[in-house]
C-alpha positions, 0 to 999 in steps of 0.5 A: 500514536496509532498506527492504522495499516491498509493491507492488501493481498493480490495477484497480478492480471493475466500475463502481468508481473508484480514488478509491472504492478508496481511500475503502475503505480507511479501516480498512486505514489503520488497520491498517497505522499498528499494525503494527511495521516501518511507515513509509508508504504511498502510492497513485497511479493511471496513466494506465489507471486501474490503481491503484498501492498501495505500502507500505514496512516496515523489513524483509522481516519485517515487510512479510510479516506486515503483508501476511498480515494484510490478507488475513486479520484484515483479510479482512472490509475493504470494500476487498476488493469494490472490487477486480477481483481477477483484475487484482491483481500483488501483490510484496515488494521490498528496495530497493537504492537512494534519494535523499532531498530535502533538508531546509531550515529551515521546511520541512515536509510 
């Protein structure tokens, strides 16, 4: 199966913190748990303070409706105040290549 990853780069707003970026993000969490084709997401922050928000689907398909909907049914987030909009790089990416860790018995997330 093909992974397909949603990889955006920001930064917070003004006066803003990546934590406060993710604290915003609760109702989005949400959404992304309904939408067929998600499989995880994950957010870092560097070292600058850009903040990394990535969000894999099982197909090109699915990344593009689940992302449409953050901007539209989910337009009225908080989340979307939390970020300086002139710094989001925002792309879709099939992924051509991964490596699993191997599971052993007991071992768990």
């Amino acid at each position: 199966m093909a992974q397909v990853l949603e990889i955006t780069t920001l930064r917070p707003a003004p006066g803003l913190t990546p934590e406060d970026f993710i604290t915003a993000n609760a109702d989005i969490d949400d959404y992304l748990r309904r939408q067929p084709g998600f499989l995880w997401r994950r957010i870092a922050v560097r070292d600058d303070g850009t903040v990394v928000d990535v969000v894999a689907y099982d197909s090109m398909a699915h990344a593009r409706a689940g992302a449409s909907g953050i901007t539209g049914e989910m337009g009225g987030s908080p989340v979307h105040d939390t970020i300086d909009q002139s710094t989001v790089d925002w792309q879709l990416t099939t992924v051509l290549h991964g490596v699993e860790a191997p599971t052993s018995p007991g071992a768990g997330v």
